[in-house]
PyMOL CGO cylinders between C-alpha atoms (Angstrom):
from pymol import cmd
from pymol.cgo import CYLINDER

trace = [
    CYLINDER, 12.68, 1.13, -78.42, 14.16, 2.18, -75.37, 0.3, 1, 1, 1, 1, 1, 1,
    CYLINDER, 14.16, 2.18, -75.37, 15.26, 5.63, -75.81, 0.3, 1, 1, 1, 1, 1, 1,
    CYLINDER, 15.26, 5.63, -75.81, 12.07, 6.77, -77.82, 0.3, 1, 1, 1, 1, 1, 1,
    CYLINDER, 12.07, 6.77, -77.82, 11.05, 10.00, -76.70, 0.3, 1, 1, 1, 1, 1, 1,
    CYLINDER, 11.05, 10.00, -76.70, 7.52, 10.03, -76.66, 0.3, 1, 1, 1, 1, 1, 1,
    CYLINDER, 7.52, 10.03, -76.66, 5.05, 13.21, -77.02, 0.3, 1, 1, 1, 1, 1, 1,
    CYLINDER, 5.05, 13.21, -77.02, 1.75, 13.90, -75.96, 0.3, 1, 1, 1, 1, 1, 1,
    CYLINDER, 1.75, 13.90, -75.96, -0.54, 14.91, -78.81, 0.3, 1, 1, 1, 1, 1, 1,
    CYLINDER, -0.54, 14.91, -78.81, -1.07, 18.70, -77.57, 0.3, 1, 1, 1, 1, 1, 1,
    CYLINDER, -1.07, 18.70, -77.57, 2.81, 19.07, -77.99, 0.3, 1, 1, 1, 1, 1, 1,
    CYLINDER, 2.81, 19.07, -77.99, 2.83, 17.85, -81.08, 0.3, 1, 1, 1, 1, 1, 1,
    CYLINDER, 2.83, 17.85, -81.08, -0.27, 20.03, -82.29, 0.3, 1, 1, 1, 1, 1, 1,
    CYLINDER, -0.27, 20.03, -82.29, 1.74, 23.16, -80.50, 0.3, 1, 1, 1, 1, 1, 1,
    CYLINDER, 1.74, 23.16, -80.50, 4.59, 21.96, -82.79, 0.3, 1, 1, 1, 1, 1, 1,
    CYLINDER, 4.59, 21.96, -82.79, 3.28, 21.69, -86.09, 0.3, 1, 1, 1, 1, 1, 1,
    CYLINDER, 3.28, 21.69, -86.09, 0.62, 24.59, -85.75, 0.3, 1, 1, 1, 1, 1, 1,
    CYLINDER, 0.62, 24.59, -85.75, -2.87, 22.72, -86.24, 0.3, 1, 1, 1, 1, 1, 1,
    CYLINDER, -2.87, 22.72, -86.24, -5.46, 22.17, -84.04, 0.3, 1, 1, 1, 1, 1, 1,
    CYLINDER, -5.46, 22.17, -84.04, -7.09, 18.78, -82.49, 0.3, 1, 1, 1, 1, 1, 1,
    CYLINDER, -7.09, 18.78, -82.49, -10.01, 18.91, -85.35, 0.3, 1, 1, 1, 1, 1, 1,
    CYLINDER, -10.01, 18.91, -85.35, -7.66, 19.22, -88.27, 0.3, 1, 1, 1, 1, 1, 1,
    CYLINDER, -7.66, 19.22, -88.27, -5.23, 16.72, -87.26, 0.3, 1, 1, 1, 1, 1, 1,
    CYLINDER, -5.23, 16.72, -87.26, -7.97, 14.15, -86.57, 0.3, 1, 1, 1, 1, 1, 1,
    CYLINDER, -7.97, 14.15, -86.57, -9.37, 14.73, -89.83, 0.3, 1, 1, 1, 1, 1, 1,
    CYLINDER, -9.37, 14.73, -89.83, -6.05, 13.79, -91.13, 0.3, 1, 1, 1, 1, 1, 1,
    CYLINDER, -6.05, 13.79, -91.13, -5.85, 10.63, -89.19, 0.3, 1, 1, 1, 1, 1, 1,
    CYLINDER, -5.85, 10.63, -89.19, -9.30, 9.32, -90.88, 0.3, 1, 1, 1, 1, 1, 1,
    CYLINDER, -9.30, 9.32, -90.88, -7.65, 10.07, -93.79, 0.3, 1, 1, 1, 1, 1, 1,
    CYLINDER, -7.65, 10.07, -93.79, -4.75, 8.29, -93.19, 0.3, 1, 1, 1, 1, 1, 1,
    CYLINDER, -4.75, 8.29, -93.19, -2.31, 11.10, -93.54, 0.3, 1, 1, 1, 1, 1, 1,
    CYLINDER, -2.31, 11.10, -93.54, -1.69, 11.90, -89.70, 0.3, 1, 1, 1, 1, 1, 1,
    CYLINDER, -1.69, 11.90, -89.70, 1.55, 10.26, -87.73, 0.3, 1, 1, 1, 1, 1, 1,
    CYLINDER, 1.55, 10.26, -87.73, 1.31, 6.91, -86.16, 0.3, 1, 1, 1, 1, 1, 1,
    CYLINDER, 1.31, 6.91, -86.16, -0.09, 7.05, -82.45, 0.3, 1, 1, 1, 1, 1, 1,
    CYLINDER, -0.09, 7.05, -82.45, 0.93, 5.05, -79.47, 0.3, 1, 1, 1, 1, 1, 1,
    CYLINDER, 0.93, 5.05, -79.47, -1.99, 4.58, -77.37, 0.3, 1, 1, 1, 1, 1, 1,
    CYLINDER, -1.99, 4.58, -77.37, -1.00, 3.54, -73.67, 0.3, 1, 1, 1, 1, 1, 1,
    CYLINDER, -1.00, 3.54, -73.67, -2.97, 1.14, -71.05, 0.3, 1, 1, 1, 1, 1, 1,
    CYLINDER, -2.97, 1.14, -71.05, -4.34, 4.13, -69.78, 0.3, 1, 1, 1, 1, 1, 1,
    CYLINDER, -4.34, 4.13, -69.78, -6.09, 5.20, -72.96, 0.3, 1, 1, 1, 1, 1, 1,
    CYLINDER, -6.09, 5.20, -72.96, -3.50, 8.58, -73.19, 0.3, 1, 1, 1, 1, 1, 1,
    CYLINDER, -3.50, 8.58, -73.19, -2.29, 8.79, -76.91, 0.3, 1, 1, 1, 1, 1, 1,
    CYLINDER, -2.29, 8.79, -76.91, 1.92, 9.85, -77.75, 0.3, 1, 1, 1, 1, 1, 1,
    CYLINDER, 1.92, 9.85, -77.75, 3.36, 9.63, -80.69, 0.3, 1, 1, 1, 1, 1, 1,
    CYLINDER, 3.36, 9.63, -80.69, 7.20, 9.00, -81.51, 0.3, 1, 1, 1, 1, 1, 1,
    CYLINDER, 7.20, 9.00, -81.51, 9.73, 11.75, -81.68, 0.3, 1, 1, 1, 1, 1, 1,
    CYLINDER, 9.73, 11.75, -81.68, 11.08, 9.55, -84.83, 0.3, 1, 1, 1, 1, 1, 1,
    CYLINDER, 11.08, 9.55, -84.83, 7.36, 8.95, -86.52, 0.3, 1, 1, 1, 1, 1, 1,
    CYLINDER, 7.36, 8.95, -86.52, 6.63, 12.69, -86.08, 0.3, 1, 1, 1, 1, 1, 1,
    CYLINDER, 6.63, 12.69, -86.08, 10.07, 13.67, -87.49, 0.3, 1, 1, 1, 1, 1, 1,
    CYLINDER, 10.07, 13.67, -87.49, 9.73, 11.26, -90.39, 0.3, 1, 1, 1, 1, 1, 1,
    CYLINDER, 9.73, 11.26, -90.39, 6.08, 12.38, -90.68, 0.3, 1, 1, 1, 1, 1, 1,
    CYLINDER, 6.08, 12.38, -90.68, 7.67, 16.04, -91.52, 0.3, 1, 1, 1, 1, 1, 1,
    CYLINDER, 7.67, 16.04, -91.52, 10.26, 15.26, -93.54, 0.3, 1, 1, 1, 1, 1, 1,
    CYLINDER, 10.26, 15.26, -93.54, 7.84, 13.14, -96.15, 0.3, 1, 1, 1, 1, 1, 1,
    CYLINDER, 7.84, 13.14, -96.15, 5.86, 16.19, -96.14, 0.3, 1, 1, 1, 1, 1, 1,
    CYLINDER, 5.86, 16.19, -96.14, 8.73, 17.75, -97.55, 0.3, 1, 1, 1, 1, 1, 1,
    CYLINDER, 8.73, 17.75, -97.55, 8.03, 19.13, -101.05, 0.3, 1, 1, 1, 1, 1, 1,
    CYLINDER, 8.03, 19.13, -101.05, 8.01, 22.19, -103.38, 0.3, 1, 1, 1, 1, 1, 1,
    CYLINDER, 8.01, 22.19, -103.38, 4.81, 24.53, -103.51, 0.3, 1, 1, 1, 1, 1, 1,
    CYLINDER, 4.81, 24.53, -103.51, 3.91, 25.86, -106.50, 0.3, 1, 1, 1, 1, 1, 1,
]
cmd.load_cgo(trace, "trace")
């Protein structure tokens, strides 16, 4: 995936407006987007999981 832009998870937080706590809650859920974890232990996620992440959240509120 050369190409893949590839963003730490404080700029996604920043992004989407939640903080570490909720979006790890999420993740034992199973609801969070899919993590890259490097060697070095650092975490990034996918510009193109996170923007796929957002668009299946993508539905009406009532």
């Amino acid at each position: 995936m050369a190409g893949t832009e590839m963003l730490k998870l404080s700029e996604v937080l920043t992004e989407i407006g939640m903080s570490r706590a909720a979006f790890y809650r999420m993740r034992a859920r199973g609801q969070a987007p899919r993590l890259v974890k490097l060697p070095n232990g650092h975490l990034r996620i996918r510009r193109t999981d996170l923007d796929a992440w957002l668009k299946n959240l993508d539905s009406p509120a009532y």
